[in-house]
Structure formats: C-alpha cells, structure tokens
C-alpha positions in Angstrom: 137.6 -99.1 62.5 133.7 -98.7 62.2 133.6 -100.9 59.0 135.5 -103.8 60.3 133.6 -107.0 58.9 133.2 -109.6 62.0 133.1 -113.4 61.2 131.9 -114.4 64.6 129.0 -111.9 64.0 126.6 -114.2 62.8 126.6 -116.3 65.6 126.4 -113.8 68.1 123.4 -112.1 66.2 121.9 -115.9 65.6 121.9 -116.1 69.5 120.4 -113.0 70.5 117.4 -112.3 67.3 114.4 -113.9 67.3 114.2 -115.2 71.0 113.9 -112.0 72.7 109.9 -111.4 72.9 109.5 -115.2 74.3 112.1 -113.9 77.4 110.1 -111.2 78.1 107.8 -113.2 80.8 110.5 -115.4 82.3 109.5 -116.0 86.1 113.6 -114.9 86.7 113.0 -110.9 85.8 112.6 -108.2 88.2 109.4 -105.9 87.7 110.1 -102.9 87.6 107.8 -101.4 90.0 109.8 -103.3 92.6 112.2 -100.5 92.4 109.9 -97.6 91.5 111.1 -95.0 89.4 113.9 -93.3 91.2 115.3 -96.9 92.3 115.2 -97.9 88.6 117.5 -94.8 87.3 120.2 -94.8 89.9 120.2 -99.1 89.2 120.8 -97.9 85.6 122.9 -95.1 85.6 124.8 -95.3 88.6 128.2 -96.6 86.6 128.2 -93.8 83.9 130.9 -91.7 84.5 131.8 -88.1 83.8 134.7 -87.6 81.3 133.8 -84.0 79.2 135.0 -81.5 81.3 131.8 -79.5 80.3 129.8 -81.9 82.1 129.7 -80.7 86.1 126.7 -82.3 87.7 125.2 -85.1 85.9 122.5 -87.6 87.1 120.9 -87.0 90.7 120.0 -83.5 90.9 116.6 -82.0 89.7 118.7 -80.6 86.6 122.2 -81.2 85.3 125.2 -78.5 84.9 127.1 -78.6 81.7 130.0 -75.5 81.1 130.7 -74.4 77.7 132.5 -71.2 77.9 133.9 -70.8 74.6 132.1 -73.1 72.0 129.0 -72.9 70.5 126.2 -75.5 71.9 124.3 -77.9 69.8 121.5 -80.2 70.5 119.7 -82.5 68.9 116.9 -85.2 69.8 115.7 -88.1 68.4 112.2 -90.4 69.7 112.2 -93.9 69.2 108.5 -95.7 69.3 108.7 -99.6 69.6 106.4 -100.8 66.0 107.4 -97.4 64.3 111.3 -97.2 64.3 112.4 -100.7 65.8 111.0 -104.4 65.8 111.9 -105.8 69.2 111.6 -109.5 67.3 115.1 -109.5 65.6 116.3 -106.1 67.9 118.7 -106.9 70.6 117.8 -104.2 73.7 121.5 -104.0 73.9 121.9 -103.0 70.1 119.1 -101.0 70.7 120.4 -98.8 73.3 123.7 -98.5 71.5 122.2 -97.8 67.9 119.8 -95.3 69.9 122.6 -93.0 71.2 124.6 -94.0 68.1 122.1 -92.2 66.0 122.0 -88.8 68.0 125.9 -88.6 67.9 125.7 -88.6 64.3 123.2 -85.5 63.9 126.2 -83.5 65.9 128.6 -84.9 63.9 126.8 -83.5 60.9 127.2 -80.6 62.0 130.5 -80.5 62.5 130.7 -80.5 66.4 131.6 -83.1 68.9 128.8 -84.9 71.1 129.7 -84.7 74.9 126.6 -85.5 76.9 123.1 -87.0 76.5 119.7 -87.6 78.4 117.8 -90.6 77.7 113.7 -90.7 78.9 111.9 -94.1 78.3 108.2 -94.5 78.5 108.5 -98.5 79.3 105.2 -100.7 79.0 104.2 -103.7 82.2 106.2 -106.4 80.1 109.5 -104.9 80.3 111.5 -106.0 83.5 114.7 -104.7 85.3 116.9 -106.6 83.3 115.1 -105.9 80.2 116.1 -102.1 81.1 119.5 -103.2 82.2 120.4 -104.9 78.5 118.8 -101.5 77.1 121.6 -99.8 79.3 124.6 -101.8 78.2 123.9 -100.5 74.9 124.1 -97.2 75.7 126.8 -97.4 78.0 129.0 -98.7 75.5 128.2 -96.0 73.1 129.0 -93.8 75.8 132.6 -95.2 76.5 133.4 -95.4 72.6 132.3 -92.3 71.9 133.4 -90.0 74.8 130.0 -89.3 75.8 128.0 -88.7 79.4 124.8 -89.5 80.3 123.6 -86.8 82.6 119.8 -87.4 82.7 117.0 -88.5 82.0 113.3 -89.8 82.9 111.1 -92.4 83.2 107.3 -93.1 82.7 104.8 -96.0 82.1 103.9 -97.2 78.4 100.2 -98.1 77.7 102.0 -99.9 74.9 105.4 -100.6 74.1 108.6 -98.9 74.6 109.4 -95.4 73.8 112.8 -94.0 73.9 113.8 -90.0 73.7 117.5 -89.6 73.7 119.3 -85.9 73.7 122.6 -85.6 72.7 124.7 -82.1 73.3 127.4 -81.3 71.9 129.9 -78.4 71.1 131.9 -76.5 67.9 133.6 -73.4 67.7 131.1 -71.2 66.3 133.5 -70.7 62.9 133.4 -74.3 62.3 129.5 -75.6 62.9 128.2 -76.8 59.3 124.3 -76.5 58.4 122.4 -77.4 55.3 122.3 -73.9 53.8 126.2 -73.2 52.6 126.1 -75.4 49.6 127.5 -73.4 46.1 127.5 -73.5 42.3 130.6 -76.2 41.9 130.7 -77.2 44.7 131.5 -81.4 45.1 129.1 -83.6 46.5 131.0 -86.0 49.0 129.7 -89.6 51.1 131.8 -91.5 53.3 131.7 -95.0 53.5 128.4 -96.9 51.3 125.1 -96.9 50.8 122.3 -98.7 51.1 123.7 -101.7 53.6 121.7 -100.4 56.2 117.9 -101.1 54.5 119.6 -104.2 52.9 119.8 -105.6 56.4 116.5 -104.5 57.4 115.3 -106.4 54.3 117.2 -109.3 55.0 115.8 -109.2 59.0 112.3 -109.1 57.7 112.6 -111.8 55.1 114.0 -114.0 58.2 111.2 -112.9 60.9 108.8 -113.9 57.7 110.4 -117.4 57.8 110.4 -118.1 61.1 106.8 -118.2 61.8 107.2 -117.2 65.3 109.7 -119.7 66.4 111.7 -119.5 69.5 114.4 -122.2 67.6 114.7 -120.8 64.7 117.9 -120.4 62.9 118.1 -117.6 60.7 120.1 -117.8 57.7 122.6 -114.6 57.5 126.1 -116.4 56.8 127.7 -114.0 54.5 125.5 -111.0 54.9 126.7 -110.3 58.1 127.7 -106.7 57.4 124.2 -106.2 56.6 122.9 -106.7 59.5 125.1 -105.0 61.8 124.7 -101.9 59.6 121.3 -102.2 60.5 121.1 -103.0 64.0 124.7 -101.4 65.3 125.0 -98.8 63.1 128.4 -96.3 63.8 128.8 -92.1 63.2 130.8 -91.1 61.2 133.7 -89.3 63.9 136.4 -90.1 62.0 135.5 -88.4 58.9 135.3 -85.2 61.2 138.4 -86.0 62.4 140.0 -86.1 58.8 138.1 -83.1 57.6 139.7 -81.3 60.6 143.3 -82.9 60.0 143.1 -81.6 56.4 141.9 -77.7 57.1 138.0 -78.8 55.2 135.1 -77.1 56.4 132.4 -78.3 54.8 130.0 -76.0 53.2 126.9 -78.1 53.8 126.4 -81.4 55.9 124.2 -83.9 57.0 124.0 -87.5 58.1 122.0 -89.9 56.0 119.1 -91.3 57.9 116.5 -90.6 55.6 118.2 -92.1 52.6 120.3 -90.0 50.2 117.7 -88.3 48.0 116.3 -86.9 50.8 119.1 -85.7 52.0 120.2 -84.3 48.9 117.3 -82.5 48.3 117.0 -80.8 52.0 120.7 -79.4 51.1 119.1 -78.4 47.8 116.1 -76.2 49.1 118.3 -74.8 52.3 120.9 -73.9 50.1 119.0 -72.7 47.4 120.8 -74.6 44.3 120.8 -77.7 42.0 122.8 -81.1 42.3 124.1 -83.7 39.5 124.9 -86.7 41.2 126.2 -89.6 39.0 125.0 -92.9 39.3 128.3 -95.4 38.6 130.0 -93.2 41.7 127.6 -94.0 44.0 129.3 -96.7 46.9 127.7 -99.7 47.6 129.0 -102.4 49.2 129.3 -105.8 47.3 127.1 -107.6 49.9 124.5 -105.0 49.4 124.4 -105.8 45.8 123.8 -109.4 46.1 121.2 -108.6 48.5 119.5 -106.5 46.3 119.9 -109.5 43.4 118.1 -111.8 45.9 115.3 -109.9 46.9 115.2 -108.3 42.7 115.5 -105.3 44.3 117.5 -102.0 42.4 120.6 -101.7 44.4 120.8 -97.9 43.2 117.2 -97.4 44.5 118.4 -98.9 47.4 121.5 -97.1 48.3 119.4 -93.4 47.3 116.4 -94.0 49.2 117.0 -96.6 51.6 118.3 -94.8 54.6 119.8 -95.2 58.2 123.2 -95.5 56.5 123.9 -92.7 59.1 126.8 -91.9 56.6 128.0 -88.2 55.8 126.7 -86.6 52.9 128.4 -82.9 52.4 129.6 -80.3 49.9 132.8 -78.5 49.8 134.8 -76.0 47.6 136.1 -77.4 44.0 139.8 -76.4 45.7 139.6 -79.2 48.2 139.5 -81.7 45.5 143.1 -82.6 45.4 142.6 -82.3 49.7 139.2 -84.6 50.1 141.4 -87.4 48.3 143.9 -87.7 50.9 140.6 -88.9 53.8 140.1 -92.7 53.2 136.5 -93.8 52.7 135.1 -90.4 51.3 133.8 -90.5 47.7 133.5 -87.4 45.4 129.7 -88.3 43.6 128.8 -85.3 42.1 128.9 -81.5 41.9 126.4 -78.9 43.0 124.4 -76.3 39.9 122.5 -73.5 40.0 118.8 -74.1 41.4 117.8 -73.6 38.0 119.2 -76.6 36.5 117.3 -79.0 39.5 118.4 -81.8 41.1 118.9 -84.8 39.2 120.6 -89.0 39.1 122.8 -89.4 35.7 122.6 -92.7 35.1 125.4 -95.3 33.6 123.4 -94.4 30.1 124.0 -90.5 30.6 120.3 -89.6 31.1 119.2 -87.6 33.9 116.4 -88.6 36.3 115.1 -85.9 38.6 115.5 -86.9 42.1 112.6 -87.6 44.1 112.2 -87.6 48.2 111.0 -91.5 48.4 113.2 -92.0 51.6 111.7 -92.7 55.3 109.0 -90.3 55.6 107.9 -91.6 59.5 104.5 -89.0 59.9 103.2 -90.5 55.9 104.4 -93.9 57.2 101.6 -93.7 60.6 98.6 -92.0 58.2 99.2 -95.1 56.2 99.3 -97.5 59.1 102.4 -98.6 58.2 105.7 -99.2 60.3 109.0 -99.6 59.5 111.3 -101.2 61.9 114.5 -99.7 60.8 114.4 -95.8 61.4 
C-alpha cells in the first residue's frame, strides 16, 4: 500500500536528515570530473533496465527510440532548483531522486495514462561528488522498479550554484480514455483520494526542526509520532492505484489532476478550463489525524492547511452523478463536493453552512522568486 504508516521510519529518517550538507566535503568522495561527463552517466545509468515494450533504445545513443503504435503519447516535465523546490538540509538525495520521478509519474497519472519512460538532466554544482550522484540515483531507480518505469536519457552540465534536476516522464492512454481539466459538468461530484494536507504538515514540521538544530551535525530531531508527515513530504507516492480502480469499475473521469499546488488551486484550474462553478464542503474534506495535531501545534488551520498546502500529489477529479453508487466501491476516494454552473462561483461551505469563495493561495513558485522567497517543499 502507498499509505502504509512505518514505525522504524523515524529512525531511518533521524539517520539520514540533518547530516547531509556536513558529508558533502568528505576526503572519501569521488569528484566528478574524474569521470567526466559521459563516464558519470553510464556509472549512473548503466543498471536501468528496459521493461515497457515501447521503450527500444534507451541510454547510449545520441536519442532514444520509444514505439507507441496504438496509444496516445503524453509527456510531462517538471524542474527541480536546489533552495526553490527542495532543502538539501533535511532532504535525503535518495528521497530526492525518488520523490523527483515520483512527482512526474503522477501528472500522467492525472491524466489518466500510464508512465513508461523518463529522462532525467542534472545541472550539478563543484560540491556534489560521485556518490552524491549515485544516492540521487538510487532514488530514482527505485521509483523506476516500483513503478514500471525506464530511464532512457538524459544529460548532464555544471551548476554555478546548486543542483538542478529536469525529469521527463512519457507515458501512454488510449486516446478515448486520456482525462484533461476541461470535462467537468453541472452535477458533477468532486472526488480526492487519500488526505490532505500531510504533505505541508511535514514540511512544517522539517522546518521547525532545521530551526532547532542550529546547524548541528548531532542533532536529534524530534518526529516520533509524526512520522507519516514526513514521509508524505519527502517520499511522496502517485496515485496508480486509484487509476487502477477507476479502470476496474468502467469510471472515466470527466476532469483530473494531481494536487501539487494545493487543492484550491486545483480546483479552481478545473473551474476556469471547464468553464463552471464548484461547492466543496468543508466537514468532508480528508485529513489525516496526525495532520491535525500538527496543525494544533504549530496553531495552524488544519482546513487552510489541507486546501492550500500542496504536494499531497493526491487525485482530485469529477465524474457523472451516476457513478456515485460506483466511486464507493474504490477504497480511499472521498466524494467532497459537486460541480455548478460558473455562475454560481467557486466556493468552501463551512461546518456553520456559510460559503467562502475559494481563493488560489497555494504554491505559486514564479511569485515565490519575485518575493525572494523559497519553499523547500514543491
């Protein structure tokens, strides 16, 4: 299951947060430029096998060959900038690598397609080393392997500061089955799977605990009982089973997208694409008990929270008011509200019954860099 709770994950995270930026200069790394560039991608991608039967030629060649004969293609890229989207202080390169093809998977899932291949460029700064790159891979590998994925390219070049990642994922649908933003109707149910708001609980929590320890290679962070938290934050899962289910139970969405932006963002892109309205309703929103105490701790809103704060890389979709007795039978999948007419707008019922117009206050990164700000988590 992707929402298994781990016990031992505390410990493991405890081990690997907060030391990694006092490695980075150990005397027993490998420079890269020891292996120049084409030595460093075969030492990193020469165990990533082929297993779509799309892919044909993968890493080696000046391009790779991919076959789709009777599916429609989709692609999608996302670029990761070290002090923008991640905080290499409390970021594992192995979580890293995984939650960085993680992420891409889930914008084909969203449309209701299956990701089969990926290329993954890196612009890597003088204080990375070989094994730096190597943890980086392990991450991806493994997201690879779960996920049914190949890595058939890529490229590398040198970072004046810090580490950037660009990671393309392909996939495939039949073109009767691919799900945009646009298809949403009047009555239509608004569905999420799993909870909300975990994710930028775990960032807050990660913050709070780089705050505390002032720098400290021996620092033991505090995160017994939160652990789902942070591995919503740093290892972060799409949502394939849900499209499995869908699939199982003859639903084809008539909107989709992943959160990653935070829900009323996402809710309102559906809104504008689609051209209609949305009630959502406040006491049907999931969130996870952990969340809640978080947000108790840190006097946060746990609602504010689970609509704005993002990288839940949940599901969020629409689909005919028929389904309803269908989209009941798909474990983890909440019905939390219905779609209007444009004219009505977009708008939160709350517990009390009054309606609050939803706003876009999720991850907005291009706002974030005029205001100098950074946000480690998206």
């Amino acid at each position: 299951s992707t929402r298994v709770r781990s016990s031992a994950a505390s410990d493991v995270y405890k081990r690997q947060l907060f030391i990694q930026l006092n490695t980075m200069n150990s005397e027993q790394q490998t420079e890269i430029s020891t292996l120049g560039e084409f030595g460093l991608i075969d030492r990193l991608t020469h165990d990533f096998p082929l297993v779509n039967v799309s892919s044909k030629k993968g890493v080696g060649d000046d391009c790779a060959v991919m076959h789709y004969p009777d599916t429609e293609v989709l692609v999608s890229t996302d670029l990761l900038v070290e002090g923008v989207h991640f905080d290499l202080t409390y970021v594992p390169l192995k979580h890293l690598g995984y939650k960085a093809a993680v992420v891409n998977f889930s914008d084909v899932y969203a449309m209701n397609g299956h990701p089969r291949q990926i290329t993954v460029s890196l612009a890597i700064s003088s204080r990375f080393t070989v094994e730096h790159m190597e943890q980086l891979y392990e991450g991806i590998r493994l997201a690879c392997q779960i996920y049914g994925v190949d890595l058939v390219g890529g490229d590398t070049t040198t970072s004046r500061s810090g580490l950037v990642i660009s990671i393309t994922a392909i996939g495939d649908a039949p073109a009767d089955r691919i799900v945009s933003r646009s298809g949403a109707h009047d009555t239509d149910l608004i569905c999420v799977s799993g909870d909300l708001g975990s994710a930028y609980m775990g960032l807050q929590l990660l913050e709070r605990e780089k705050a505390a320890s002032g720098g400290r290679s021996d620092f033991e962070p505090q995160f017994g009982g939160k652990e789902y938290l942070i591995e919503r934050q740093l290892k972060p899962e799409a949502r394939r089973d849900i499209i499995e289910n869908l699939a199982r139970e003859g639903i084809i969405p008539t909107a989709m997208m992943d959160i990653s932006d935070g829900l009323s963002s996402e809710l309102l892109h559906i809104c504008k694409d689609s051209g209609v309205g949305c009630r959502v309703y406040e006491d049907r929103i999931p969130i996870d008990y952990q969340t809640a105490v978080m947000a108790e701790e840190l006097n946060m809103n746990v609602v504010t929270a689970a609509m704005n704060g993002g990288e839940d890389y949940e599901l969020l979709f629409t689909i005919p008011l028929h389904a309803h007795e269908a989209i009941k039978k798909i474990p983890g999948v909440k019905v939390i509200g219905h779609i209007t007419k444009p004219s009505l707008g977009a708008f939160l019922i709350t517990r009390d019954g009054v309606e609050m117009e939803i706003k876009a206050q999720g991850w907005n990164p291009l706002a974030a860099a005029q205001d100098g700000a950074t946000d480690a988590s998206h």
